[in-house]
C-alpha positions as CSV (number, residue, x, y, z in Angstrom):
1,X,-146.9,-65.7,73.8
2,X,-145.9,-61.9,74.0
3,X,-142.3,-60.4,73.1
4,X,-141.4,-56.8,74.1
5,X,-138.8,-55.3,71.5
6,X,-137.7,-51.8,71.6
7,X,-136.2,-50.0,68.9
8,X,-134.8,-47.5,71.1
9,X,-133.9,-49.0,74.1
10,X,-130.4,-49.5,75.2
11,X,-128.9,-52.9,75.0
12,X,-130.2,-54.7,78.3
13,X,-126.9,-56.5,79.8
14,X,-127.3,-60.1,79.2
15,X,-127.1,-63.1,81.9
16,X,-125.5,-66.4,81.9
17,X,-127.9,-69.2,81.0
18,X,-127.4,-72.8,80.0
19,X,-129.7,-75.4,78.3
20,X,-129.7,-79.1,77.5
21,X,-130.8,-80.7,74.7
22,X,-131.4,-84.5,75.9
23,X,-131.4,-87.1,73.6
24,X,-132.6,-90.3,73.0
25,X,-132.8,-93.2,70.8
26,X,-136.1,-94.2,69.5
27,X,-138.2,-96.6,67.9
28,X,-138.0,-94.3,64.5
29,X,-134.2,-92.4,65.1
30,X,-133.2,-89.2,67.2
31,X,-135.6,-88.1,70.3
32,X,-135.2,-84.7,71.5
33,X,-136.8,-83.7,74.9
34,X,-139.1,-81.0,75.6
35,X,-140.7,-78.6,78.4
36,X,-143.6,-76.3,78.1
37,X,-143.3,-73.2,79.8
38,X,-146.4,-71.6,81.5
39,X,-148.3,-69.5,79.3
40,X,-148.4,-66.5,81.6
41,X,-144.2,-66.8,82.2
42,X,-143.0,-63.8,81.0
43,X,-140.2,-64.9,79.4
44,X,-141.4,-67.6,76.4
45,X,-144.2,-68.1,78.4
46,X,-146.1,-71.1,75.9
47,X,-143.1,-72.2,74.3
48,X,-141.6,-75.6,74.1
49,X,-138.0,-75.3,75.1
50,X,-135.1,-77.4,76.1
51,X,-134.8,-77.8,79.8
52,X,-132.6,-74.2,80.7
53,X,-132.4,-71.4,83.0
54,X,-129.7,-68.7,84.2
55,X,-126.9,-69.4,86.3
56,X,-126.8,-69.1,89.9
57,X,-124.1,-68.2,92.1
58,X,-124.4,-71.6,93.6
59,X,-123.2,-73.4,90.4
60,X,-119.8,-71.5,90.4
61,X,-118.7,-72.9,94.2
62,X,-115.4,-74.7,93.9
63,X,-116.6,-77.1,96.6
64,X,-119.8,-78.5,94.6
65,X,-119.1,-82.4,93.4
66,X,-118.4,-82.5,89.5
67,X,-116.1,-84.5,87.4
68,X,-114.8,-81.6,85.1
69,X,-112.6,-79.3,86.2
70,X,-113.1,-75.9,85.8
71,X,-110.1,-75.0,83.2
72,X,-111.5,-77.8,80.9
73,X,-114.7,-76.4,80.8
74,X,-113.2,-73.1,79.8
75,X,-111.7,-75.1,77.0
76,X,-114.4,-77.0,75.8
77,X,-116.8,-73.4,75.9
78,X,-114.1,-71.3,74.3
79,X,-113.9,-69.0,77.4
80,X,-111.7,-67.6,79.2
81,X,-113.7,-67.4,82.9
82,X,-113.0,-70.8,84.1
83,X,-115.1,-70.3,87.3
84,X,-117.5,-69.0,85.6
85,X,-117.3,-72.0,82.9
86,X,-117.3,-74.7,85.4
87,X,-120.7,-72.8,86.7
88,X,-122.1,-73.3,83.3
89,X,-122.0,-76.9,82.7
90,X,-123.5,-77.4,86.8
91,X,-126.0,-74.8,85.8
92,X,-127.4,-76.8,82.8
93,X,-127.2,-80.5,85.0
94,X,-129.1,-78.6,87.7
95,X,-131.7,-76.8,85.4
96,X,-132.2,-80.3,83.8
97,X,-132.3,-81.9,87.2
98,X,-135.3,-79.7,88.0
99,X,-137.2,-79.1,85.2
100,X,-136.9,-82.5,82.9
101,X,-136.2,-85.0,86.9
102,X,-132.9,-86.3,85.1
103,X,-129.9,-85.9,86.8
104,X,-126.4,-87.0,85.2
105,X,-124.3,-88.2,88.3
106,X,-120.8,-90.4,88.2
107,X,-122.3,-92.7,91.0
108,X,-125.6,-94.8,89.3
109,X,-129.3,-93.2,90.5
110,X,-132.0,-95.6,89.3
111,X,-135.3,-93.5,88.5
112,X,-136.9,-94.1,92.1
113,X,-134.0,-92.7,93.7
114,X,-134.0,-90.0,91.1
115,X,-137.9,-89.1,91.7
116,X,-137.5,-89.1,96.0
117,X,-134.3,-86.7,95.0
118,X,-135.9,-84.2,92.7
119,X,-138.9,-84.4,95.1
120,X,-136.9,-83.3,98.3
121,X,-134.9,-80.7,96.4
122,X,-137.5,-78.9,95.3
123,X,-139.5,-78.9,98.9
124,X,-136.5,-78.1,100.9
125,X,-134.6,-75.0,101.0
126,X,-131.2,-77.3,100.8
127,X,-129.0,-76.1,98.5
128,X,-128.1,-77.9,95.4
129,X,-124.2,-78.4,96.6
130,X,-125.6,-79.7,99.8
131,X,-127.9,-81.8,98.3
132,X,-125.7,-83.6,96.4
133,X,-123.1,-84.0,98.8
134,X,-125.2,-85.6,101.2
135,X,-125.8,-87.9,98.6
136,X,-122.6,-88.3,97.8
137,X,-123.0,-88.0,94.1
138,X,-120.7,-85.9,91.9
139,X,-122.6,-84.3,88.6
140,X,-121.2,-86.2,85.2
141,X,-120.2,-82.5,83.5
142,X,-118.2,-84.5,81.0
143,X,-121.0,-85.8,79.5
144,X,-122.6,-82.7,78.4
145,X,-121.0,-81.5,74.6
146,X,-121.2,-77.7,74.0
147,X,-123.3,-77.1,70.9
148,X,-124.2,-73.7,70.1
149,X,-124.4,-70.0,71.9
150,X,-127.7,-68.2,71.8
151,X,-127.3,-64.4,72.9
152,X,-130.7,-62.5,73.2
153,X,-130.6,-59.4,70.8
154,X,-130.7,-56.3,71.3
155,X,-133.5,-54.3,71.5
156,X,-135.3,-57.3,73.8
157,X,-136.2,-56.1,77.5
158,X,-135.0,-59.2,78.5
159,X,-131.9,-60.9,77.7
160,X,-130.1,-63.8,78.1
161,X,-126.4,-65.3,76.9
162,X,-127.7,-69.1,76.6
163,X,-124.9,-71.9,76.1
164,X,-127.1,-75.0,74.7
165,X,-125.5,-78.5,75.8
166,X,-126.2,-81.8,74.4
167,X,-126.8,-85.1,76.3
168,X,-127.6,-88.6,76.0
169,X,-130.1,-89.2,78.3
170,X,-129.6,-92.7,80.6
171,X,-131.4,-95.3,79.2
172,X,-133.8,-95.9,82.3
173,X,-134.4,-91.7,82.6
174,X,-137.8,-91.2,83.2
175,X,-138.0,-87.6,82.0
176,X,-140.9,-85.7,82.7
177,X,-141.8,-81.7,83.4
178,X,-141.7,-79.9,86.8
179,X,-145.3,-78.8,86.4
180,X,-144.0,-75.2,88.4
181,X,-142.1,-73.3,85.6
182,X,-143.2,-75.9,83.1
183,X,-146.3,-77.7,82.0
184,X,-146.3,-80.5,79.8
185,X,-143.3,-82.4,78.2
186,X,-142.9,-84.2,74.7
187,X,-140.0,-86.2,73.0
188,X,-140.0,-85.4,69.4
189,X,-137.7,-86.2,66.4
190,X,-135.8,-83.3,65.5
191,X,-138.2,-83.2,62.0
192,X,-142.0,-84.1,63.9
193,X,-141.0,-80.9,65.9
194,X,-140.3,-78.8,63.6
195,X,-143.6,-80.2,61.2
196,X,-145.3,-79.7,64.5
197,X,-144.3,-76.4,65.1
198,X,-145.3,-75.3,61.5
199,X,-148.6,-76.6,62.1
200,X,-149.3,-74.4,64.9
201,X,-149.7,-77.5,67.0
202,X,-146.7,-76.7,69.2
203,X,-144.6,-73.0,69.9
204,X,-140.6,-72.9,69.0
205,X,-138.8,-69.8,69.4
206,X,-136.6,-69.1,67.1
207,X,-133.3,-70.7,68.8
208,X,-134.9,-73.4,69.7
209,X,-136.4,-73.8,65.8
210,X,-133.1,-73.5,64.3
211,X,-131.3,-75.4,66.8
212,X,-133.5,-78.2,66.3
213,X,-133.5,-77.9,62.5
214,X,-129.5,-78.2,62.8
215,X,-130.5,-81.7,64.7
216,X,-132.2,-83.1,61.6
217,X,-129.1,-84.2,59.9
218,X,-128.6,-86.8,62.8
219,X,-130.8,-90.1,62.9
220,X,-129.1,-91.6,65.9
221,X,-127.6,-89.5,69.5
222,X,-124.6,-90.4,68.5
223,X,-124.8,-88.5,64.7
224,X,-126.4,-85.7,67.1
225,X,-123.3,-85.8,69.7
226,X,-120.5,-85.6,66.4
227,X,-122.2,-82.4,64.9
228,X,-120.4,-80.4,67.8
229,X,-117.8,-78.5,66.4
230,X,-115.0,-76.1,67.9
231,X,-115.1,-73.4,68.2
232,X,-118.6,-73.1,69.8
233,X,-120.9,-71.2,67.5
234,X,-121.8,-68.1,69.0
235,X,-125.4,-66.2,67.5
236,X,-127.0,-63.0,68.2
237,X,-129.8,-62.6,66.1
238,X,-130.8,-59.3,65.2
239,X,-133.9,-57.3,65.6
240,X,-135.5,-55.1,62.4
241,X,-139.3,-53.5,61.7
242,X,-140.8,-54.0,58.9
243,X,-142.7,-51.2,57.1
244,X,-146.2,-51.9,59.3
245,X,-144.2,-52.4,62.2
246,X,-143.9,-56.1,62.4
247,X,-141.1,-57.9,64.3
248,X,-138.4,-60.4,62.0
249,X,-135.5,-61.6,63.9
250,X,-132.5,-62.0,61.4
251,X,-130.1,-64.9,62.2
252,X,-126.5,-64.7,60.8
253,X,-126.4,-66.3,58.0
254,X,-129.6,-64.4,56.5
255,X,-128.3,-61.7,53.8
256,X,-129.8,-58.6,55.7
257,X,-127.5,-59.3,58.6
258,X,-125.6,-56.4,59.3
259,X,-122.3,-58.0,59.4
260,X,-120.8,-55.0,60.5
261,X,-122.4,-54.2,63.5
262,X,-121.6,-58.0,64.7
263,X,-119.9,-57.9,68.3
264,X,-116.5,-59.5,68.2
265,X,-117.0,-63.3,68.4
266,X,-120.2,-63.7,66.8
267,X,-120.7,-66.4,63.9
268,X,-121.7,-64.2,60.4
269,X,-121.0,-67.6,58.6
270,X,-122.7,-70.7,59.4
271,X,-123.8,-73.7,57.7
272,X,-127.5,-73.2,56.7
273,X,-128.7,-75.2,54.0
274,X,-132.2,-75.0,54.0
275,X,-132.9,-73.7,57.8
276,X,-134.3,-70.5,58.5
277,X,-132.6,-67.2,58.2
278,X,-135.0,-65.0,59.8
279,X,-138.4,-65.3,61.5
280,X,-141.5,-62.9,61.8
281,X,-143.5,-62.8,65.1
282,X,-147.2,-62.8,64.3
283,X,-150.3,-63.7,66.1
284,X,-148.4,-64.8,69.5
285,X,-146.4,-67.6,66.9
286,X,-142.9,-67.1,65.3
287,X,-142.8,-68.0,61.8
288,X,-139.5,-69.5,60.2
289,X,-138.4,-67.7,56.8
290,X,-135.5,-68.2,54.9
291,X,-133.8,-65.7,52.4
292,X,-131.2,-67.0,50.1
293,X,-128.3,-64.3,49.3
């Protein structure tokens, strides 16, 4: 994995993005699901992520089937673009749709049906409104619960503002990867990922890292689904050098945060615990670190 950061380079606008965590029940507590990215994508490319991607202008069309309305979106994001809100929660079901094949619809979709659906829409040029509406399903938005707000920071050439859903996964979803953007798929517990990710045996970037540590404290979805809180925490990491040039990425609630220069909105006080504060980036891994104040 490669990051480009640049000290001097003006903030990059960000775009809209969305995730989804899905969860799960197992045999030992809390499953989370994950995607590996291709190792040559630029963005991540390696890491294990939570089905995501940016948001289209196809997610934001009044006429696509959904079961939330677009001013209780905005309420349950904190935002005040309801259009644009609506679009977010469509963009995370469709994102999850196509990269873990799970799709959360009103109408019941066994996993056959699910498989011929996520086959057709990703060989056909149909549109994702037209390709539910000829199926005549309507997207379950409800059931996603806003968790957390990732915003890029500054300094990356690339940047995204990332609004991370949970979801229960349906108890028959057969999720797997879309082997295009993504490579491999695993469901972990929130703590065998992050064990596995300081053993080098898997990649977590640093959102994903804390936002799975924040998982820990829940042994069942339904612990997972009450850790939502309103507002929506909203993080922007920061970017600072070290003396030989080495990259840390300083999360809110580390003590070198400059609280100051926090845009308007942006969590400087968060529930940490034990979780990581900050992370360096060495040898293509990043490496949690924590710095009590």
């Amino acid at each position: 994995m490669t990051v480009e950061f640049d000290a001097e380079l003006q903030a990059v606008p960000t775009r809209d993005a969305a995730s989804v965590v899905l969860l799960r029940d197992g045999i030992d507590g809390l499953e989370l699901f994950f995607v590996q990215r291709r190792a040559e994508a630029r963005f991540m490319g390696g890491a294990y992520v939570f089905p995501g991607g940016k948001l289209d202008d196809e997610d934001t069309r009044a006429d696509l089937p959904c079961d939330l309305d677009a001013d209780v979106a905005a309420l349950r994001l904190g935002e005040t673009d309801a259009v644009r809100a609506r679009g977010l929660f469509v963009a995370a079901l469709r994102e999850c749709f196509e990269e873990a094949g799970v799709l959360l619809t009103v109408e019941p979709l066994d996993p056959e049906a699910m498989a011929v659906l996520r086959a057709a829409h990703s060989q056909s040029g149909a549109r994702f409104c037209e390709r539910l509406q000829s199926a005549s399903l309507r997207l379950r938005a409800s059931a996603l619960v806003p968790l957390v707000r990732w915003i890029t920071p500054r300094g990356e050439t690339k940047r995204f503002d990332a609004r991370f859903f949970l979801a229960a996964a349906p108890p028959d979803a057969a999720a797997s990867h879309d082997e295009g953007e993504t490579v491999a798929n695993l469901w972990l517990s929130p703590q065998r990922a992050i064990d596995a990710a300081l053993e080098r045996r898997i990649l977590l970037v640093p959102p994903t890292y804390r936002t799975v540590q924040g998982l820990t404290r829940a042994a069942t979805v339904a612990e997972a689904l009450a850790l939502a809180t309103l507002p929506v925490p909203v993080l922007e990491p920061r970017v600072a050098f070290g003396d030989s040039g080495e990259i840390h990425i300083l999360l809110p609630d580390d003590p070198d945060y400059p609280r100051a220069d926090a845009p308007l909105g942006v969590s400087t006080t968060v529930r940490s615990d034990q979780w990581a504060t900050r992370f360096l980036y060495a040898d293509g891994s990043w490496f949690p670190g924590r710095r009590a104040a």
